[in-house]
C-alpha positions in Angstrom: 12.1 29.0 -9.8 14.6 26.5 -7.8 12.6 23.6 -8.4 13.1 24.3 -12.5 16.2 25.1 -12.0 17.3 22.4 -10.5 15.0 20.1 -12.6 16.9 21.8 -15.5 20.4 20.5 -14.1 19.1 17.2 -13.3 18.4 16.7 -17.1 21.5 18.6 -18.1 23.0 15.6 -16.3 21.9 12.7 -19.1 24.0 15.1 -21.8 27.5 14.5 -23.7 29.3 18.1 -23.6 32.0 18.3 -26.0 34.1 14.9 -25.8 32.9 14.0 -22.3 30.0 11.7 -22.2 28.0 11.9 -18.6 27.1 7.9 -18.5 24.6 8.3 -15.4 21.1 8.8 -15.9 19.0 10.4 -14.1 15.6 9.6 -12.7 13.9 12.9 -12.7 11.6 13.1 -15.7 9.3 15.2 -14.4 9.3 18.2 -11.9 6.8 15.8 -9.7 10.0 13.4 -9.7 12.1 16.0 -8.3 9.2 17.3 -5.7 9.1 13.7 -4.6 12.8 13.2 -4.5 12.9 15.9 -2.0 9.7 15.2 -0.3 11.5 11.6 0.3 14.7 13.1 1.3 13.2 14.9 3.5 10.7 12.2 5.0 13.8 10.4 6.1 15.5 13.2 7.9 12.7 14.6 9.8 11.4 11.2 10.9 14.6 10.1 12.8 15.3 13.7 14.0 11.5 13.3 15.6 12.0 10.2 17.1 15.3 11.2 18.3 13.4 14.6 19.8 10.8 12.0 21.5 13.2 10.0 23.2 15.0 13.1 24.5 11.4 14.2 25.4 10.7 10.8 27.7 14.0 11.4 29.5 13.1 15.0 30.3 9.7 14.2 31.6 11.0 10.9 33.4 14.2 12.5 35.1 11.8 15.5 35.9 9.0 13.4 37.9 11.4 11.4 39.9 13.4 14.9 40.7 11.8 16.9 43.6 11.8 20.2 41.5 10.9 19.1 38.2 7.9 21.2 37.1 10.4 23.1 34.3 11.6 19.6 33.0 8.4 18.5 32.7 7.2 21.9 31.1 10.2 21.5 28.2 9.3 17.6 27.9 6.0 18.7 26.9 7.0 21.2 24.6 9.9 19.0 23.0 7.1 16.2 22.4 4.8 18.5 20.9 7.1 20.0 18.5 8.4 16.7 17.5 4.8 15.3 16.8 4.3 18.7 14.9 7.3 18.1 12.9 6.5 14.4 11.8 2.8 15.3 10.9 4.4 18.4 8.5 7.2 16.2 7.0 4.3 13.2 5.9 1.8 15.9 4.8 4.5 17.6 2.7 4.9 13.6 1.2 1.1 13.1 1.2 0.5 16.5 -0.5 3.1 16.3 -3.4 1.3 12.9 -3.6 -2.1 13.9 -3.7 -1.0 16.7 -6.0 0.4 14.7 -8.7 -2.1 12.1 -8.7 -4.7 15.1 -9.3 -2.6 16.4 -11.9 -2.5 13.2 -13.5 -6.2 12.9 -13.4 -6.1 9.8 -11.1 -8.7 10.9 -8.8 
């Protein structure tokens, strides 16, 4: 229902109300446009955030080894890396899906 909503507003977008001509155009056509718009909006937010929760992971784990009591830095390293490999693998299956999707759709498979 938000998706065709939004798709709705999009298009609304490409309309003259009353005097006021809207001159942009938008590049939504299709509610696959808009899934992909998202889908690449949010490819390159969770991507950085990952890498960003990777690097804090490496300086957990390497400030935990070289500290005598480390064994809980080293516990949340591993958890931080593995939640920020989780989130990179949803965020490009959420792209390769819509993807996939719309390629099936159009009966490019």
């Amino acid at each position: 229902m938000i998706i065709v909503s939004a798709y709705s507003v999009a298009n609304a977008a490409d309309t003259q109300i009353g005097d006021i001509d809207f001159p942009w155009h938008s590049s939504l056509n299709t509610p696959t446009d808009l899934l992909n718009s998202i889908a690449n909006w949010l490819l390159a937010i969770m991507v950085p955030l990952a890498v960003l929760g990777i690097v804090y992971s490496g300086i957990l784990y390497i400030t935990g080894i070289q500290g005598g009591s480390g064994e809980k830095k080293v516990g949340m390293a591993k958890k931080s890396l593995t939640w920020s490999i989780i989130g990179i693998v949803i965020a490009v299956l959420a792209f390769v899906i819509i993807r996939e999707v719309d390629r099936a759709l159009r009966g490019q498979i």
